[in-house]
N, C-alpha and C positions, 0 to 999 in steps of 0.2 A: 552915800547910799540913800540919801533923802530920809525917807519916814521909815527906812524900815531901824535906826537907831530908836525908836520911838514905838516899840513893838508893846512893851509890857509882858502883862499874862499875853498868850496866843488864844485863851481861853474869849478875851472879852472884844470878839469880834463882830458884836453887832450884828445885824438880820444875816443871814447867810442866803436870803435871797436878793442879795441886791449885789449880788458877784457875779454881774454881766450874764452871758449865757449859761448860766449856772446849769439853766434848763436841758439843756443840750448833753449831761454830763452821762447819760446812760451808756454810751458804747466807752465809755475812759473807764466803767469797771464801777471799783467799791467806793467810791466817795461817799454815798450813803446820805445818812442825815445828817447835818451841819452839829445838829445838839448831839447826836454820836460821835463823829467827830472831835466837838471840843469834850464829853466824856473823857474819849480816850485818851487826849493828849494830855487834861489833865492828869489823868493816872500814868499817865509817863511822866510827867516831867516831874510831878510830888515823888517819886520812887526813883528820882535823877540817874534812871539806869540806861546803861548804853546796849546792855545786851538784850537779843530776841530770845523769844521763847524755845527756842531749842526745839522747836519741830521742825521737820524734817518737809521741804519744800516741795510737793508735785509737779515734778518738773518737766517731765513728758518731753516735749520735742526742743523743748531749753537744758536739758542734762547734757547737749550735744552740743553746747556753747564753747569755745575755745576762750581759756582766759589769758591767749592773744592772737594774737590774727595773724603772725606773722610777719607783720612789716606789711602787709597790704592791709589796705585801708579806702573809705567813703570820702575821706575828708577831701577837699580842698580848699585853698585859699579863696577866704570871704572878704577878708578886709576892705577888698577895692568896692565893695557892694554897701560901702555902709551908707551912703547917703539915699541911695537907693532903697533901703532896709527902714531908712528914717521915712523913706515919704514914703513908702507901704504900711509903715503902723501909724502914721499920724502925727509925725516928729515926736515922739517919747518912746523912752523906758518900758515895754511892758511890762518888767517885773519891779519897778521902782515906782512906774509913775512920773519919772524926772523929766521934765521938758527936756530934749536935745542940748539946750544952751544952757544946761545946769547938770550935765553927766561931766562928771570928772574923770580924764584918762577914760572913754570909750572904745569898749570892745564888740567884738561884731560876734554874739554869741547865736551857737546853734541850738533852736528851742530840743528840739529832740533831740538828745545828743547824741554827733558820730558815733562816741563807746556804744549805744545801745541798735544804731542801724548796723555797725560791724559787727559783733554779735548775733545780729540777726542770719545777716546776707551771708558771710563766712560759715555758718551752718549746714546753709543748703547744703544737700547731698552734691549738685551740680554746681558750688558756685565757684567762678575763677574771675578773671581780672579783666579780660581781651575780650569778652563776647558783648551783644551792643545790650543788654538789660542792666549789665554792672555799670554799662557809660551814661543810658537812659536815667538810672537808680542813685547817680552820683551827683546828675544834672539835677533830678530832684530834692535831695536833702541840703543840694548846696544853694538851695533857689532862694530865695525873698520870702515866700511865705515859713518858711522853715529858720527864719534867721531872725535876732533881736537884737538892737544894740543898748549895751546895757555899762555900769561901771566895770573895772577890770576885776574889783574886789570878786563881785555878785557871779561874774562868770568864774571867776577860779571856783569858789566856794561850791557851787552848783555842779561843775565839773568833779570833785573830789565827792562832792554827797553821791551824785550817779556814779563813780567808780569803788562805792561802799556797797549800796545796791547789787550791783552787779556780780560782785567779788562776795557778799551773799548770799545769791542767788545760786552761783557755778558751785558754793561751796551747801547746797542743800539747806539754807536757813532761810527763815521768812523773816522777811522787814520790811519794813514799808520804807517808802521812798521820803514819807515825811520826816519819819524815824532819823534819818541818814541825813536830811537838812539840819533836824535839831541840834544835832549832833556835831556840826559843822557852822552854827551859829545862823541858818536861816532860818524864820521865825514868825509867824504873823501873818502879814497882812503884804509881807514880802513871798510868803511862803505860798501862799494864796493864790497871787498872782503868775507865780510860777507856773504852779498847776495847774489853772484855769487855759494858763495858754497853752501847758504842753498837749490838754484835753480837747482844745481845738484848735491847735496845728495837727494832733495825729489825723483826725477826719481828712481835712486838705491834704496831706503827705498818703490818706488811702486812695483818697479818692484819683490822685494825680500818678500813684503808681498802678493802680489799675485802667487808667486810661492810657499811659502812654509809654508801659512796658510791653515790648513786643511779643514777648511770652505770657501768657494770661494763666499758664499756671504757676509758673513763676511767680509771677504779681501775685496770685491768691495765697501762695505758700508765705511769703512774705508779710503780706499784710496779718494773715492769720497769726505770723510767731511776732511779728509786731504786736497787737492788739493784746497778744498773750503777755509778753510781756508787760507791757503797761496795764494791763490789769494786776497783774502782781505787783506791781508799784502800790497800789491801792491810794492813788492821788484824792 
């Protein structure tokens, strides 16, 4: 996993403006201040508690989340895309930072995760399997911009933090999406990186389903319980 064994406090992360487009982070929601931020984690992690605050989550057009889908699903096979996925990020890791020729056992992880576009798409009041927005909708989360390759560890782990989240979220409690990393041992400056990309893959993933979903209120219905979503991630 490169540096993220090398994590420490999560507290002692240095300028918080030098996290790339950091600047950009307004439409991703509650990031907030960086010195907020490390506050709060500190008072998590000194109180090594796993549980939320027990308030009751505003859930509005996410109380109508299915905690499964059925068997139908966004996903499809990325793998044959990973070299692909290397030369659109720069041959590295976004969440590691590991050059390609130093990721051990590489996986082709989805920044935004399937669990949270099914979730989404499966809500619609209109959504099914056969008409061309679900084909449109599929072609884009399964695209290159949408995709990272990273160790197998980082993707399991990330996969299991979003499946906490989630399974929070349908169950009316508030947590944060960092919360459910901690929790799951991602930390720091791995955790960071996460974030940053899920914060700008979701713009590219808006931007790309409002252009090229043939339904436009589709797309906006989408993008909005997207957005909504990930705002209650509070990345």
């Amino acid at each position: 996993q490169g540096n993220s064994g090398n994590q420490g406090n999560s507290g002692k992360k240095g300028n918080g403006g030098n996290q790339g487009n950091g600047g950009n982070r307004g439409n991703g929601g509650n990031r907030g201040n960086d010195g907020n931020r490390r506050n709060y984690r500190e008072e998590f992690e000194s109180e090594e508690s796993s549980e939320t605050s027990g308030d009751t989550a505003d859930l509005d057009d996410v109380s109508s989340l299915e905690s499964s889908s059925e068997g139908r699903t966004t996903r499809r096979n990325v793998t044959w895309r990973r070299d692909a996925v290397f030369a659109y990020n720069g041959n590295r890791d976004l969440y590691t930072d590991l050059d390609k020729n130093d990721i051990i056992d590489p996986n082709v992880d989805h920044i935004i995760e399937i669990q949270i576009i099914d979730q989404v798409y499966f809500s619609l009041p209109k959504a099914n399997t056969w008409d061309a927005c679900f084909q449109q909708l599929c072609k884009i989360v399964n695209g290159t911009s949408n995709l990272s390759v990273t160790t197998k560890e980082v993707n399991m782990l990330k996969g299991i933090a979003t499946k906490k989240f989630l399974t929070a979220l349908l169950n009316g409690r508030e947590i944060s999406f960092w919360e459910c990393c901690y929790q799951v041992g991602i930390r720091g400056r791995l955790y960071d990186r996460i974030a940053d990309a899920m914060l700008q893959t979701l713009e590219k993933l808006c931007k790309l389903i409002e252009k090229q979903l043939n339904d436009p209120e589709t797309a906006r219905e989408i993008i909005r319980r997207l957005r909504k979503i990930i705002r209650k991630m509070k990345l």
